[in-house]
PALUM-896490 format. One record per residue (C-alpha): x, y, z. Coordinates in nm, 3 decimals, padded with zeros to 5 digits. Layout:
BEGIN
+---------+---------+---------+
!       X !       Y !       Z !
+---------+---------+---------+
!       X !       Y !       Z !
...
+---------+---------+---------+
! end
This chain:
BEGIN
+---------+---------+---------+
!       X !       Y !       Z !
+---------+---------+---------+
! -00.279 ! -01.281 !  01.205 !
! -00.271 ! -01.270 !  00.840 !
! -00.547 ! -01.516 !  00.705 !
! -00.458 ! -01.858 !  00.526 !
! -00.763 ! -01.970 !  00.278 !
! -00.756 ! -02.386 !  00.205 !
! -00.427 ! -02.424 !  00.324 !
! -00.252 ! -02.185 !  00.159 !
! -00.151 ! -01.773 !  00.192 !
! -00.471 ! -01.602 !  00.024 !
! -00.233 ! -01.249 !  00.161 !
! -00.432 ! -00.952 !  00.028 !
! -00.316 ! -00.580 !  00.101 !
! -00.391 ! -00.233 !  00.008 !
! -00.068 ! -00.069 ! -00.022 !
! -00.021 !  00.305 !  00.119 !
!  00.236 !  00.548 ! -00.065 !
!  00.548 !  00.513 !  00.226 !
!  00.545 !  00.107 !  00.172 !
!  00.537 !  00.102 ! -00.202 !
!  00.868 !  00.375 ! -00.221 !
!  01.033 !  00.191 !  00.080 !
!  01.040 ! -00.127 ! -00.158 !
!  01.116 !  00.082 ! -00.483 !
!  01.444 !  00.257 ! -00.284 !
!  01.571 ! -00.114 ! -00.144 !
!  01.383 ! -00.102 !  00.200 !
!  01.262 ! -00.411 !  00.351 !
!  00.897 ! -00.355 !  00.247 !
!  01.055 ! -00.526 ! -00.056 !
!  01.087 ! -00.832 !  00.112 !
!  00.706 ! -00.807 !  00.123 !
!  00.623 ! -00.748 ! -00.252 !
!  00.856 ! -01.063 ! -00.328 !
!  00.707 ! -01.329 ! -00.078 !
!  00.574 ! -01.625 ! -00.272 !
!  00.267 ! -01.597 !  00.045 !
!  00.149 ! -01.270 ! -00.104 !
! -00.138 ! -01.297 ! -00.330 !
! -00.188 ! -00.944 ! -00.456 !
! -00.098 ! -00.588 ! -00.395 !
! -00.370 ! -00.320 ! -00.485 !
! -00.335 !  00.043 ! -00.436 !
! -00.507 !  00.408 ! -00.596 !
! -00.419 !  00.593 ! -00.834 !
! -00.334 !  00.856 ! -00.624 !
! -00.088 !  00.628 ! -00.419 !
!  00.045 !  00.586 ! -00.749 !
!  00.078 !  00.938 ! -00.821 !
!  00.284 !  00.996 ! -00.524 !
!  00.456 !  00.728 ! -00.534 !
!  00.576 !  00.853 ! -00.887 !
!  00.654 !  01.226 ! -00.747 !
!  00.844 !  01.125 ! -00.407 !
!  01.034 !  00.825 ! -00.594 !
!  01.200 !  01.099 ! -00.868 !
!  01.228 !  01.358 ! -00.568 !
!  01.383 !  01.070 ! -00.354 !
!  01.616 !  00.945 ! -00.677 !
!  01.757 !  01.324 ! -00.684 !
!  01.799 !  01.355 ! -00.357 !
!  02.011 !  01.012 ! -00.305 !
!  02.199 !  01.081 ! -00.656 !
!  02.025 !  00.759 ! -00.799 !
!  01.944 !  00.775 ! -01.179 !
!  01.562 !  00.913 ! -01.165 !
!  01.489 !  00.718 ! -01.467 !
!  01.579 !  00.388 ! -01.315 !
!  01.389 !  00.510 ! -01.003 !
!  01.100 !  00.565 ! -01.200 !
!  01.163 !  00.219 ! -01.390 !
!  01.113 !  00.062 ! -01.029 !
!  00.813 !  00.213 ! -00.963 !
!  00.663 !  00.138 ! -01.293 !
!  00.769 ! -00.240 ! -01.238 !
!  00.655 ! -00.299 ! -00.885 !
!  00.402 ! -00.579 ! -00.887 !
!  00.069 ! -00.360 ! -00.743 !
! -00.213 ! -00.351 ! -00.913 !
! -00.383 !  00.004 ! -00.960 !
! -00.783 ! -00.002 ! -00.898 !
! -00.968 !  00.271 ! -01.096 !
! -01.158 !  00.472 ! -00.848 !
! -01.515 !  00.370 ! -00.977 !
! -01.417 !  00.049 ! -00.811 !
! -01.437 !  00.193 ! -00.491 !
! -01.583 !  00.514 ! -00.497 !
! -01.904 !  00.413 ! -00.321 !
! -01.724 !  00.293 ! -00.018 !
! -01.540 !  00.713 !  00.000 !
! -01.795 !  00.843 !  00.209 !
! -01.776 !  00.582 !  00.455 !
! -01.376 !  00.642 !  00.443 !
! -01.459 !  01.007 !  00.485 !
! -01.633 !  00.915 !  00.809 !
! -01.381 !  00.666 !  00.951 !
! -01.037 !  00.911 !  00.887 !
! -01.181 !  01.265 !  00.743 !
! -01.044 !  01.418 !  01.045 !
! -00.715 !  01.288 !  01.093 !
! -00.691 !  01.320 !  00.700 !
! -00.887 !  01.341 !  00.422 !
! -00.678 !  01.331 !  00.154 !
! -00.599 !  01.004 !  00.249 !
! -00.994 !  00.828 !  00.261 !
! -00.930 !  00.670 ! -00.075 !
! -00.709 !  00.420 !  00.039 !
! -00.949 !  00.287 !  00.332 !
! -01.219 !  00.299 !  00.046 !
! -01.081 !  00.057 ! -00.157 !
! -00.962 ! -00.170 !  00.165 !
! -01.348 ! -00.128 !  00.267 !
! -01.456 ! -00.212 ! -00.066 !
! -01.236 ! -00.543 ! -00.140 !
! -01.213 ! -00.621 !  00.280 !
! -00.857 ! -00.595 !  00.282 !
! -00.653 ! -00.491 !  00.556 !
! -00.398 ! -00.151 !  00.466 !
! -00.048 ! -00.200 !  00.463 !
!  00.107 !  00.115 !  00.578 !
!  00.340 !  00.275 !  00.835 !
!  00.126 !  00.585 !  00.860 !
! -00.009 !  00.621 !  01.213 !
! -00.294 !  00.798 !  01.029 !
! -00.472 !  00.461 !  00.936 !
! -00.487 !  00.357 !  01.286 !
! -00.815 !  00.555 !  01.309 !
! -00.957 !  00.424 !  00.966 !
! -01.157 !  00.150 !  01.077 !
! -00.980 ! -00.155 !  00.871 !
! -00.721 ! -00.359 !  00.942 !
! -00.379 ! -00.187 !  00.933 !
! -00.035 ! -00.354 !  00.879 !
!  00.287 ! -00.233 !  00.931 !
!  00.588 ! -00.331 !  00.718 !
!  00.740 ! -00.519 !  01.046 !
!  00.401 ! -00.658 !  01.177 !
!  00.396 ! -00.822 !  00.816 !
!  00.731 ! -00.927 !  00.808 !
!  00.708 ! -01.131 !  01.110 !
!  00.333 ! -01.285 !  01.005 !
!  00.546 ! -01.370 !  00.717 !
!  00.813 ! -01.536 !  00.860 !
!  01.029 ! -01.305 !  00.672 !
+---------+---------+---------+
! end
């Protein structure tokens, strides 16, 4: 269950790479971003980053307009932690999902370091040792 602070949403997520372009290209993860019960979206920079390479890859490959594509990205409401934010809790990512895959420990870092749960349809978190969310576990919490 998604936690409700004083009576009201207090919804909280670390966004992973797949969710953020699903909601760029029209997917229902947009439904997400938009909800009125979502507090705040954080992510990495290097979610960022590949958000930014798959989205114009993605545009191309769909015949969108990549600069519109990239528009989208640049206007989706997710806040971008600097890794010095977090970068104490990366070893203790390391631990939790170096094996499955470490290029993707920064993510759980920052969830560790602001106790948020990740919002991502990569099975990869499972093993990560925080809270995961998929886009359709979140859209029914949501009621959406």
């Amino acid at each position: 269950m998604i936690s409700s602070v004083g009576g009201r949403n207090d919804v909280r997520l670390a966004a992973d790479a797949n969710v953020l372009l699903s909601a760029v290209l029209g997917g229902r993860a947009r439904r997400i971003l938009e909800s009125p019960q979502v507090d705040q979206i954080l992510t990495v920079e290097s979610t960022m980053a590949e958000v930014e390479e798959y989205a114009a890859l993605l545009a191309r490959k769909k015949r969108l307009a990549e600069d519109l594509v990239l528009l989208a990205v640049g206007a989706l409401p997710v806040t971008v932690v600097p890794r010095d934010k977090y970068a104490a809790a990366i070893p203790e990512a390391l631990t939790r999902i170096g094996r499955r895959d470490p290029d993707d420990a920064e993510l759980p870092a920052l969830a560790i370091s602001f106790d948020l749960p990740v919002w991502s349809n990569d099975k990869d978190f499972r093993d990560a040792g925080v809270p995961l969310h998929t886009t359709e576990h979140l859209l029914r919490q949501l009621g959406l």
